[in-house]
C-alpha positions as YAML, in Angstrom:
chain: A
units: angstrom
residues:
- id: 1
  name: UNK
  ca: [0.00, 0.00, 0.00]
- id: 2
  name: UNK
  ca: [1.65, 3.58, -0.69]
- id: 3
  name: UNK
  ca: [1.48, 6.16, 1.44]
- id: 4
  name: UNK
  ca: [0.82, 9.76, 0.27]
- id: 5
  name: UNK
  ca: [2.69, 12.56, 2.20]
- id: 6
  name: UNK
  ca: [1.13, 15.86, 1.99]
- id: 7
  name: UNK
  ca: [3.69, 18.32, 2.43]
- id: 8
  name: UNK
  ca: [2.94, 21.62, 4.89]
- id: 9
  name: UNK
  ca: [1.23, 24.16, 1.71]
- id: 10
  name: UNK
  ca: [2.37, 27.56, 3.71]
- id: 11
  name: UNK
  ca: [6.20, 26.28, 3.55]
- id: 12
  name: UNK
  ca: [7.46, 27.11, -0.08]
- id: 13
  name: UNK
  ca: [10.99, 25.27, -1.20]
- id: 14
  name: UNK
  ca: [13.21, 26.43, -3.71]
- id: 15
  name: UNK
  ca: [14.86, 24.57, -6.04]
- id: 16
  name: UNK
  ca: [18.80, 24.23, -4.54]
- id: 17
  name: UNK
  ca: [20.68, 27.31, -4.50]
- id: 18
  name: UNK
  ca: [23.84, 26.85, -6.34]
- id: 19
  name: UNK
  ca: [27.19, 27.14, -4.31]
- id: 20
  name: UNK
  ca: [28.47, 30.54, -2.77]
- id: 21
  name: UNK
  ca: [31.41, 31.68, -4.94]
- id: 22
  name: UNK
  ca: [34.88, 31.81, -3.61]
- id: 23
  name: UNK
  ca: [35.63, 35.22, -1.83]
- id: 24
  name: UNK
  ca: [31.57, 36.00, -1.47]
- id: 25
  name: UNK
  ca: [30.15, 36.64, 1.35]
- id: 26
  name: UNK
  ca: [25.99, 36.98, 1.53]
- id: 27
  name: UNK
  ca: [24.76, 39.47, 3.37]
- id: 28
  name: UNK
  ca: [21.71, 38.53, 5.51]
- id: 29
  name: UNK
  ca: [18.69, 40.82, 5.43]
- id: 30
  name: UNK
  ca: [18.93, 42.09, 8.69]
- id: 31
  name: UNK
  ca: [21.98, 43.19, 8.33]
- id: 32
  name: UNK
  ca: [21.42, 45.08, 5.06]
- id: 33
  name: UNK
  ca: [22.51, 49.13, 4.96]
- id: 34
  name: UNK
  ca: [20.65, 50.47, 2.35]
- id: 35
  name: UNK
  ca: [22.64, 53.39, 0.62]
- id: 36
  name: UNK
  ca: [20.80, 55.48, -2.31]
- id: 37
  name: UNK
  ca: [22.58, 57.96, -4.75]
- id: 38
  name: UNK
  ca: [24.79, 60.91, -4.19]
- id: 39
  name: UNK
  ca: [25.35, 63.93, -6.12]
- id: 40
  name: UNK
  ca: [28.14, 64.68, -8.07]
- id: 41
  name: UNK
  ca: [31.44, 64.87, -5.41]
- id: 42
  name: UNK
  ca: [34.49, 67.08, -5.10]
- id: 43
  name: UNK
  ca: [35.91, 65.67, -8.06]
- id: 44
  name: UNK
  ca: [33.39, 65.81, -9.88]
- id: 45
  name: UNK
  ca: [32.34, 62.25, -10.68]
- id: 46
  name: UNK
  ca: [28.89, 61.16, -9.57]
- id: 47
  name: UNK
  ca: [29.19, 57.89, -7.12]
- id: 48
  name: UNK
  ca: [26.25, 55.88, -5.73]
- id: 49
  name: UNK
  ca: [26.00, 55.43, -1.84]
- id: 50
  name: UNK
  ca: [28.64, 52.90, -1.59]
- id: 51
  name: UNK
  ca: [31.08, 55.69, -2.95]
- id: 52
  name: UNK
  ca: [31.55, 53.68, -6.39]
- id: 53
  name: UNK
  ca: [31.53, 55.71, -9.48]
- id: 54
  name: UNK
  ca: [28.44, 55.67, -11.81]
- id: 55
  name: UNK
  ca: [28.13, 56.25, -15.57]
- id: 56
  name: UNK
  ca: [25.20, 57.29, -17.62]
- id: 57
  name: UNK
  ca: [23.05, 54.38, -19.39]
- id: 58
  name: UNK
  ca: [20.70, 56.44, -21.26]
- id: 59
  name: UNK
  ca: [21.04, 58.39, -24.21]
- id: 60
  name: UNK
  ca: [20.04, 61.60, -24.55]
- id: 61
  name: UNK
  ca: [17.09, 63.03, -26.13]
- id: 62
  name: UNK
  ca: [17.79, 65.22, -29.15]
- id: 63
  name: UNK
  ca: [16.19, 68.56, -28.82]
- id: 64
  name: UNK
  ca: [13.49, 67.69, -31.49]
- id: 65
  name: UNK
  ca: [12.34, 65.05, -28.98]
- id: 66
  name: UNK
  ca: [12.69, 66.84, -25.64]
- id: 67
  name: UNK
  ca: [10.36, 69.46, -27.33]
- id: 68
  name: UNK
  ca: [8.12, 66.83, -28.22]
- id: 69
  name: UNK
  ca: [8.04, 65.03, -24.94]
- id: 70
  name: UNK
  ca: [7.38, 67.99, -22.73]
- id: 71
  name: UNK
  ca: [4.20, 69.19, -26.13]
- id: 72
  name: UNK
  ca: [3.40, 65.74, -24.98]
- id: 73
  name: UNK
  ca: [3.37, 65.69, -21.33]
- id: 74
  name: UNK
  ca: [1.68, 69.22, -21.50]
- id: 75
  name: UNK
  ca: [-1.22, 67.65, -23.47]
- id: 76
  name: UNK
  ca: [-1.24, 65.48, -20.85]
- id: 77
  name: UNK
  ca: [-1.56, 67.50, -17.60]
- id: 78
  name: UNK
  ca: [-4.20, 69.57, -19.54]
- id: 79
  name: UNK
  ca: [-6.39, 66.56, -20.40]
- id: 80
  name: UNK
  ca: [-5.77, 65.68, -16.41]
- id: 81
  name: UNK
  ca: [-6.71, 68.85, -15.24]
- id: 82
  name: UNK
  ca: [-10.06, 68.66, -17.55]
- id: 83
  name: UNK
  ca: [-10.72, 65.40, -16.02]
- id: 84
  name: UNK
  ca: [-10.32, 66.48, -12.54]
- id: 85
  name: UNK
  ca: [-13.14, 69.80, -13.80]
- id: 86
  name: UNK
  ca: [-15.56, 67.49, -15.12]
- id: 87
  name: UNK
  ca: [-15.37, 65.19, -11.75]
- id: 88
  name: UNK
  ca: [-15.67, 68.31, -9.37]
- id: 89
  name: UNK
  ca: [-18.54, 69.64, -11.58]
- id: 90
  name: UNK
  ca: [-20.67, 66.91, -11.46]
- id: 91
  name: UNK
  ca: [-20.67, 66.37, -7.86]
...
């Protein structure tokens, strides 16, 4: 006769975690710092909150399409602030 185990269906398991690297150590959650952005330093290079230097992912927008984006984004708040008229009106 087999015997069925139901397993507890509040625990969750992971698949195995592969093995910590060499020269890594993981940092529990309690013991976590956070540390945000910082603005550009003495030298003049922008670091993060760890003090490491950061560079800049995103391109650009040309001026064409800054112009555009803030036409759009004026559309925008004006169709939002229309909105907002018709809801106060009506109540």
């Amino acid at each position: 006769m087999s015997e069925t185990v139901q397993e507890d269906p509040v625990r969750i398991r992971f698949p195995p975690f592969p093995p910590v690297p060499d020269g890594v150590a993981i940092v529990p959650f309690e013991d976590f710092q956070e540390s945000g952005t910082r603005v550009v330093g003495t030298d003049g290079v922008e670091r993060d909150g760890l003090g490491i230097p950061t560079i800049v992912l995103v391109k650009p927008l040309s001026k064409k399409r800054q112009r555009s984006a803030a036409v759009k984004d004026l559309r925008r708040s004006k169709r939002a602030a229309a909105q907002l008229a018709d809801v106060t009106t009506q109540r």
